[in-house]
N, C-alpha and C positions, 0 to 999 in steps of 0.2 A: 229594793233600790240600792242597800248598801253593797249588793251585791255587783251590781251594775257599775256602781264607784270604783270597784277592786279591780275588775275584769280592765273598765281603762286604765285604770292604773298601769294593770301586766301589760297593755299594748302599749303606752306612752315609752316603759321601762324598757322593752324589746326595742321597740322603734328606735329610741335614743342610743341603743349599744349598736344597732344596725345601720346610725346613721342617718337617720332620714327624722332631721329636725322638724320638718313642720308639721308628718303628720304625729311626732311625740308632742308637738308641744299641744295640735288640738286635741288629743286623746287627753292629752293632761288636764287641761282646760275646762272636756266635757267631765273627768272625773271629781274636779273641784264640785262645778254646781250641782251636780249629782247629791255628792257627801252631802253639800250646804243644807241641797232642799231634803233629805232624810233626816238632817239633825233638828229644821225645821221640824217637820211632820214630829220626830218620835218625842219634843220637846213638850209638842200642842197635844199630842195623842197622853201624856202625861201628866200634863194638866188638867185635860176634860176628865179624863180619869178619878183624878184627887176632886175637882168639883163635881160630878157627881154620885159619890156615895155619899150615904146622908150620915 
């Protein structure tokens, strides 16, 4: 998924140097919730983790 963050990131970046504001800004946009919900997951994935080993 982090990887999915990156890739719009490079299109929002491209976009923006090309000009073409609004599809940089939704690229940008999808690459926020992206990050958010990976940081999500790898937070919860590291915590069931820690809970369960005994």
């Amino acid at each position: 998924m982090l990887h999915y963050a990156l890739a719009f990131l490079v299109v929002a970046l491209i976009a923006a140097v090309l000009g073409f504001g609004g599809i940089a800004a939704g690229a940008a946009g999808i690459a926020k919730i992206l990050f958010f919900v990976f940081l999500v997951l790898a937070i919860g994935g590291f915590l069931a983790s820690l809970l369960r080993k005994p």
